[in-house]
N, CA and C of each residue as an Amber inpcrd file, in Angstrom:
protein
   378
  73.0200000 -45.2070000 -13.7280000  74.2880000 -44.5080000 -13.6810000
  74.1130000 -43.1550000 -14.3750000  74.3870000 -42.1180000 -14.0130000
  74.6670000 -40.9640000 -14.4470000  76.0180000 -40.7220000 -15.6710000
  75.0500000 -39.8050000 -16.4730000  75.8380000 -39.7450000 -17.4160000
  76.9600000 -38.3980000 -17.1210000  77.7890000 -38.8310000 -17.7240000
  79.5180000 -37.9600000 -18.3900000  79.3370000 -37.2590000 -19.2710000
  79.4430000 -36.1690000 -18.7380000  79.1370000 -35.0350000 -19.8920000
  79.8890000 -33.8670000 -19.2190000  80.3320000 -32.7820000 -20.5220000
  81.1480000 -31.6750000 -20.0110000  79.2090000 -30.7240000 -19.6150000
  79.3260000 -29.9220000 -18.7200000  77.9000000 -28.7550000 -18.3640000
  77.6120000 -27.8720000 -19.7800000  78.5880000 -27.3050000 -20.1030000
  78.3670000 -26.2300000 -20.9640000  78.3720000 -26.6860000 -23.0280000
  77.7960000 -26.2110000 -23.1630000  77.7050000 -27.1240000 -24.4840000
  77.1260000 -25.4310000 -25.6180000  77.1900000 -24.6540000 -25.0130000
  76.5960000 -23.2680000 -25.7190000  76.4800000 -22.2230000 -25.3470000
  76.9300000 -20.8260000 -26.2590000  77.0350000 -19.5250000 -25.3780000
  76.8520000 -18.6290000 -26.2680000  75.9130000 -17.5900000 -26.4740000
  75.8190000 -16.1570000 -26.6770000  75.8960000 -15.0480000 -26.2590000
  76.5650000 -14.2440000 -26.7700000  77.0090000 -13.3640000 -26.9940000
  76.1130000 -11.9380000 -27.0120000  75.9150000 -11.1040000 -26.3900000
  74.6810000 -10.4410000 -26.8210000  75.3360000  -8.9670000 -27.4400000
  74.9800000  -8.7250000 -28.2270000  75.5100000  -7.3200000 -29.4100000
  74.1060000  -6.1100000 -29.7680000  74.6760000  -5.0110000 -29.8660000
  74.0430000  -4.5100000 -29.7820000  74.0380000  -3.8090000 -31.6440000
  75.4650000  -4.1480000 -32.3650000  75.7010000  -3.7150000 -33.7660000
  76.1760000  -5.3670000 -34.3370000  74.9420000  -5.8210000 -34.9350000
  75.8640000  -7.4990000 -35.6570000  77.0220000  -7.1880000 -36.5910000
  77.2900000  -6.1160000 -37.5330000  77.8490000  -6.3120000 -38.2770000
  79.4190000  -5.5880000 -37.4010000  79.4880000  -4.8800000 -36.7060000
  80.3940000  -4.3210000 -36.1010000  81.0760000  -5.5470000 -35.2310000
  80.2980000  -5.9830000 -34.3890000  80.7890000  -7.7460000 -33.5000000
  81.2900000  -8.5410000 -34.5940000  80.1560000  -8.6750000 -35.8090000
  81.5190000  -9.7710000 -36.5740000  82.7000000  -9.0570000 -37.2300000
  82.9230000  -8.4830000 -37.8760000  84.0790000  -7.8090000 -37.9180000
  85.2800000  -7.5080000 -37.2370000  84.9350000  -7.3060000 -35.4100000
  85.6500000  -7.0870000 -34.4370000  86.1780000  -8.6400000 -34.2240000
  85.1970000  -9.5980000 -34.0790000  85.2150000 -11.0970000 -33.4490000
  86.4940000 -11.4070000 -34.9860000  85.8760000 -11.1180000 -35.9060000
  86.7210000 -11.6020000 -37.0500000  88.2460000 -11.0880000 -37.6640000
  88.3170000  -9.7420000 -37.1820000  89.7600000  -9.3800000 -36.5840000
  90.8910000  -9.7820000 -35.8080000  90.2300000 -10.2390000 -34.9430000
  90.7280000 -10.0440000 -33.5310000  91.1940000 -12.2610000 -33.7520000
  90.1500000 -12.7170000 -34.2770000  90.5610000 -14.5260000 -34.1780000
  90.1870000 -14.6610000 -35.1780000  89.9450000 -14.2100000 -36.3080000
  89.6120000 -14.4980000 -37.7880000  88.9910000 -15.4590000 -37.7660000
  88.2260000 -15.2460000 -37.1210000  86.4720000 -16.3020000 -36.9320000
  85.8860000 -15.7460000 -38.4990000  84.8620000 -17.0330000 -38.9200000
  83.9580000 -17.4900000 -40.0320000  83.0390000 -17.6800000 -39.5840000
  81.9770000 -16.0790000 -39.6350000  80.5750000 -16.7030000 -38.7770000
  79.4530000 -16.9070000 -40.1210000  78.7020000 -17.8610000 -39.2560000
  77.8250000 -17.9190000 -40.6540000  76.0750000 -17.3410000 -39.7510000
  75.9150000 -16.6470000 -40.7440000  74.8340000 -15.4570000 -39.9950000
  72.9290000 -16.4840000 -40.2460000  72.1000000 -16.3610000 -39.8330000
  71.3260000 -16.8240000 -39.1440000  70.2700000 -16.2330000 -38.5970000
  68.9130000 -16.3490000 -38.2190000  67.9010000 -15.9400000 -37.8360000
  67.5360000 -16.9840000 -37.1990000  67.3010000 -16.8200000 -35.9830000
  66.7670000 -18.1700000 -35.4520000  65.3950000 -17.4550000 -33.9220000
  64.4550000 -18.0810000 -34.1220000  63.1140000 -17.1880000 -33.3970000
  63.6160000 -16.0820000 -33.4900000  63.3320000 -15.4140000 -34.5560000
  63.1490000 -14.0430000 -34.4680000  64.8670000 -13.0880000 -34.0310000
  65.6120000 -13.9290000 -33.6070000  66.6950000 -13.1490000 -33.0870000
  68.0330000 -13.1520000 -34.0540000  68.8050000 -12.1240000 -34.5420000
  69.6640000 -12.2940000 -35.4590000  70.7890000 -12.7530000 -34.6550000
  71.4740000 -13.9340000 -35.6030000  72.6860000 -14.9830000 -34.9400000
  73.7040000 -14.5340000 -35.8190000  75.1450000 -14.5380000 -35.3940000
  76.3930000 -15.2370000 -36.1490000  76.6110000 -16.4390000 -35.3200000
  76.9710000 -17.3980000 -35.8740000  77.5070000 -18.9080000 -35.1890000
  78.6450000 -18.8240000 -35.4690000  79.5440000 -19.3620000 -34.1930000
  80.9050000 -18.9920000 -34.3510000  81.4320000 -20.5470000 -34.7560000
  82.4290000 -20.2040000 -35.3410000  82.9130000 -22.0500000 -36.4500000
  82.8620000 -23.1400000 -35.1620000  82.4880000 -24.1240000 -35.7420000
  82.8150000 -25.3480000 -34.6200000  83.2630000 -26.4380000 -35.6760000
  84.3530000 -27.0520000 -35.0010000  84.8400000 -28.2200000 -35.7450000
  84.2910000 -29.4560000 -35.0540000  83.7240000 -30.6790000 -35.5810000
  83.3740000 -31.4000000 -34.4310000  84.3270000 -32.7590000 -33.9330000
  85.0710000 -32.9690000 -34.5530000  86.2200000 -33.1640000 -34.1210000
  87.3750000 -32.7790000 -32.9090000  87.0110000 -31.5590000 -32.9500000
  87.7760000 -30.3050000 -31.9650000  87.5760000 -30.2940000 -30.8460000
  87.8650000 -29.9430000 -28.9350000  87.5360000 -29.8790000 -27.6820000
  86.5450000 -28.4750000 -28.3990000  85.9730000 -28.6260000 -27.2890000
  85.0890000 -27.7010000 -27.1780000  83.8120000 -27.1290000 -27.2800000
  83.2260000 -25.5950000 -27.3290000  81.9780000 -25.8690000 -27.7070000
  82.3220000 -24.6340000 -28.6520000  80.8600000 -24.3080000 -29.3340000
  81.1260000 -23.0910000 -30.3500000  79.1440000 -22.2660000 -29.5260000
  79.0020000 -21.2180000 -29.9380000  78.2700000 -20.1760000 -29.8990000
  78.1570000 -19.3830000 -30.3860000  77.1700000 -18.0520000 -30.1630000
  76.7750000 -17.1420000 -31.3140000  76.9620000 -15.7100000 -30.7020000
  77.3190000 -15.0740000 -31.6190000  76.6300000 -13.3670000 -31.5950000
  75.2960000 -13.5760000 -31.4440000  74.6880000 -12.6960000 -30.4530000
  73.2280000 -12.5370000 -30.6470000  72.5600000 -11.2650000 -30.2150000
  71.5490000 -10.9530000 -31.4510000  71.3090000  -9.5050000 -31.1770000
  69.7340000  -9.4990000 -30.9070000  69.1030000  -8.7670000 -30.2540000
  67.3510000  -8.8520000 -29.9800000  67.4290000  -8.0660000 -28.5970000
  66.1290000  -8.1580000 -28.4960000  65.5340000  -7.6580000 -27.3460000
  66.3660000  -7.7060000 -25.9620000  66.1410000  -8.6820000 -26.0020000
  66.8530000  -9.9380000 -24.6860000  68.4130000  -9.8080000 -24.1560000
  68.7480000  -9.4160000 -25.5400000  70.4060000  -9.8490000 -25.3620000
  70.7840000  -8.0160000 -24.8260000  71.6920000  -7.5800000 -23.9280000
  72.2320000  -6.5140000 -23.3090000  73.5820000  -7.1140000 -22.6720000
  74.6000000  -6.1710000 -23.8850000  75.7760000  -6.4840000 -23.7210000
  76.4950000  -5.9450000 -22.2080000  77.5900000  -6.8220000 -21.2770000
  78.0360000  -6.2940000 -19.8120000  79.3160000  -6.3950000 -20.1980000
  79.7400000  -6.0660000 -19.3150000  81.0640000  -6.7580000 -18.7280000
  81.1790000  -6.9490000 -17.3940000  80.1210000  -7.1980000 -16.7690000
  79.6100000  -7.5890000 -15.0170000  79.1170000  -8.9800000 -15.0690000
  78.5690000  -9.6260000 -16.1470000  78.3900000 -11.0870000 -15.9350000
  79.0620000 -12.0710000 -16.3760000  78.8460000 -12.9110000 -16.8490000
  79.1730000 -14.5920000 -17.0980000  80.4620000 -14.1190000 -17.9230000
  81.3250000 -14.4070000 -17.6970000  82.9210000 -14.7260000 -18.2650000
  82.9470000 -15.7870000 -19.6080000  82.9270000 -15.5390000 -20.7670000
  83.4830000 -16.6560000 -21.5470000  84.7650000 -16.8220000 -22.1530000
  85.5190000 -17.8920000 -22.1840000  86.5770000 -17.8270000 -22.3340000
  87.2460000 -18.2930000 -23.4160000  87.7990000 -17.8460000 -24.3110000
  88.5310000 -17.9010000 -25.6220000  89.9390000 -18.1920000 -25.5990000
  90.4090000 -19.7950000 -26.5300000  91.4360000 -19.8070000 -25.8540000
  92.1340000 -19.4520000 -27.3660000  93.2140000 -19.1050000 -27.0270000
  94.4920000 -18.2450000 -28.2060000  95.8850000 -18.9640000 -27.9090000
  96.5300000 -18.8720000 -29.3950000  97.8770000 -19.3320000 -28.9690000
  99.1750000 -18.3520000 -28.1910000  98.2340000 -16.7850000 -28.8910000
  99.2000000 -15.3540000 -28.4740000  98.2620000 -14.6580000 -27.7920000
  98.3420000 -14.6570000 -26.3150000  97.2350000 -13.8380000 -25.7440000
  98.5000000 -12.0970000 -26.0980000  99.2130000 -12.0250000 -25.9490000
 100.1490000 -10.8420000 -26.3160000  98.8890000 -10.0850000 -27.3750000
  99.2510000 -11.1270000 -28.9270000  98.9010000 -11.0040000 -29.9760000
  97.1290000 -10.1460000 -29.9090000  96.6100000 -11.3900000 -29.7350000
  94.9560000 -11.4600000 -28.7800000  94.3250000 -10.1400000 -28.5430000
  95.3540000  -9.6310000 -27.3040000  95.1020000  -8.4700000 -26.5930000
  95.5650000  -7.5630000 -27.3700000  96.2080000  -7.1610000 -28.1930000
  96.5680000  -5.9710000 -29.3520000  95.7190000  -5.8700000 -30.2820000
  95.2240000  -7.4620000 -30.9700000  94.3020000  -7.0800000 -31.7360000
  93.0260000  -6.5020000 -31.3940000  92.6660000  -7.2730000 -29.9510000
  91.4520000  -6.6910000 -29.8980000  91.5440000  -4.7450000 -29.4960000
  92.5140000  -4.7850000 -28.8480000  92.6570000  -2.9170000 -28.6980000
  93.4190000  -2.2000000 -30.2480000  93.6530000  -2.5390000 -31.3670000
  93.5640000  -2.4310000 -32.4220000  92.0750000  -1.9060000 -33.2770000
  90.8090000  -2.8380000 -32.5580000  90.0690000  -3.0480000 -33.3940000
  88.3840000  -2.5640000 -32.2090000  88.9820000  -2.1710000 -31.3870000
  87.9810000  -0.5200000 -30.7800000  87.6150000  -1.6180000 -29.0750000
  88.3940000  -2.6730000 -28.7190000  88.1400000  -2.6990000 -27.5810000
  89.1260000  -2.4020000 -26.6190000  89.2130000  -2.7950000 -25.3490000
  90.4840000  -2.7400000 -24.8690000  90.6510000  -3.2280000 -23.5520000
  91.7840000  -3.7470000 -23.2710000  92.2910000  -4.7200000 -21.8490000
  91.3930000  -4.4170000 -20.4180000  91.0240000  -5.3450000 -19.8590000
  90.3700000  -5.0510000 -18.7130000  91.3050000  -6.0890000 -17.7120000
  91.7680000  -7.1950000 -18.3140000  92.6970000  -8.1480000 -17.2270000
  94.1220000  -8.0410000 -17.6700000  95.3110000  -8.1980000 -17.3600000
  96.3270000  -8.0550000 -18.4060000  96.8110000  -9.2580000 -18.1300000
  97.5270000 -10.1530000 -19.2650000  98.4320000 -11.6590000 -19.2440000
  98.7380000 -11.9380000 -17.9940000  98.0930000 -12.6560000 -17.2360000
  98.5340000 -13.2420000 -15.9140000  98.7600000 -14.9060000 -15.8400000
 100.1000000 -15.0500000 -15.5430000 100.0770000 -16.4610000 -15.2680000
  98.8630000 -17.1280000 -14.0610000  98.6460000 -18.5980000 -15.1960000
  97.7160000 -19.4530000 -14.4510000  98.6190000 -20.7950000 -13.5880000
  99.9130000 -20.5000000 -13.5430000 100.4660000 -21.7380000 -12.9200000
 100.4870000 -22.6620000 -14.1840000 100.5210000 -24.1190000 -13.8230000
 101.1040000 -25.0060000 -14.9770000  99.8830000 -25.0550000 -15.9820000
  98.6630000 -24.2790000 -15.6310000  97.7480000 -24.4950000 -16.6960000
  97.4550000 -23.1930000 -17.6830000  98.3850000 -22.2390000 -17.8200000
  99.0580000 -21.2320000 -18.6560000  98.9560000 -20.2140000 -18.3070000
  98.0590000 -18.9770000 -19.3050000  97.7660000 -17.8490000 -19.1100000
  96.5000000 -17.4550000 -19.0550000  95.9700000 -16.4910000 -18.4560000
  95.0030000 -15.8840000 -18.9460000  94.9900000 -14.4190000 -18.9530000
  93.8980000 -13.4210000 -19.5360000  93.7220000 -12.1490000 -19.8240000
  91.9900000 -11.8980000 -20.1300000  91.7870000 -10.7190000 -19.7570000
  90.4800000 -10.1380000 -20.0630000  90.6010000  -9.1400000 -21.1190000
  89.6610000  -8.9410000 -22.0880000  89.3440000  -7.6670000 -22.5480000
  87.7850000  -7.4920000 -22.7070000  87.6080000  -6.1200000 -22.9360000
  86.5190000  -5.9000000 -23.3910000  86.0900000  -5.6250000 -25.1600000
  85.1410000  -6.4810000 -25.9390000  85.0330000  -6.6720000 -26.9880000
  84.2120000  -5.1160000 -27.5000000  84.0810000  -4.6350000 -28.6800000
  83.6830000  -3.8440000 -29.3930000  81.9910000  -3.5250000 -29.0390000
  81.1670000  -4.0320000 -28.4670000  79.9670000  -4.5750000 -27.9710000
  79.9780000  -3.9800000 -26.4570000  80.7200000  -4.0550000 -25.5000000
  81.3320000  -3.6830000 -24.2260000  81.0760000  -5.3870000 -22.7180000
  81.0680000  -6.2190000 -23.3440000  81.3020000  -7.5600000 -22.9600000
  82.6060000  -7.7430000 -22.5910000  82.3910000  -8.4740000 -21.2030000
  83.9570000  -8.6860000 -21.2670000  84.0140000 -10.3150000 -21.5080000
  85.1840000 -10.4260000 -22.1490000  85.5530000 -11.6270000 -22.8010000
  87.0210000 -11.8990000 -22.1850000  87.4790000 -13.3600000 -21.7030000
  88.3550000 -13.8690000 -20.9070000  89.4910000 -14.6730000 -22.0260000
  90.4120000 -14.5280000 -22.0910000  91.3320000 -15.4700000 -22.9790000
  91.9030000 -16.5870000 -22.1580000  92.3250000 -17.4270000 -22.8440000
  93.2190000 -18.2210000 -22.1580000  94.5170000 -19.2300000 -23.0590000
  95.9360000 -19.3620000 -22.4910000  96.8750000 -19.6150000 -23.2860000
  97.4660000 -20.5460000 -22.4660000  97.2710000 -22.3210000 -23.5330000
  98.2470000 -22.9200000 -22.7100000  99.6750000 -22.8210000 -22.8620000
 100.6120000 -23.9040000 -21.8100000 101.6640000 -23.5380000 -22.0810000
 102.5460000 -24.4470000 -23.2580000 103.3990000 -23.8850000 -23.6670000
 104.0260000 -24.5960000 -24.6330000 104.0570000 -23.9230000 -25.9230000
């Protein structure tokens, strides 16, 4: 029998200034990264509760990593995408999707992070 499992279990972030991304990341969702070297590549790990849905991931800066906003979508979910989207254009990025209803499974929004990544929000309802 095949196992039950969610696909995604991990995601980085690629930055091109670490200390500028945590600051921005830590503005914007008052994330607690705890910073890291791992092969050679400088990490922030973003908090994970393990208790909690979900997964957690890193800032990551090196060779390898070249920040877009043309690929892979990750999605951050918030209780105030309003809120969300001010802070992050507050804090040197700014809106690329604006609050669009998702039907009964809430909201979502794009921006682009301080790095030039675009990053996806999402708000359930209630």
């Amino acid at each position: 029998m095949a196992k039950k499992y969610n696909p995604v279990v991990y995601f980085e972030i690629p930055v091109t200034n670490m200390d500028r991304a945590i600051k921005f990341y830590t503005n914007v969702f008052n994330f607690v990264f705890e910073r890291t070297v791992i092969d050679r590549i400088e990490m922030a790990i973003f908090p994970l509760v393990a208790e909690n849905e979900g997964i957690s991931g890193a800032l990551a800066k090196g060779e390898i990593y070249k920040p877009t906003n043309e690929g892979v979508i990750v999605y951050f979910n918030t209780e105030d995408i309003d809120r969300t989207l001010r802070m992050a254009g507050d804090n040197g990025g700014q809106t690329l999707y604006p609050k669009t209803s998702n039907g009964d499974l809430g909201y979502v929004a794009e921006f682009e992070d301080s790095e030039g990544n675009r990053i996806a929000l999402h708000q359930t309802l209630g």
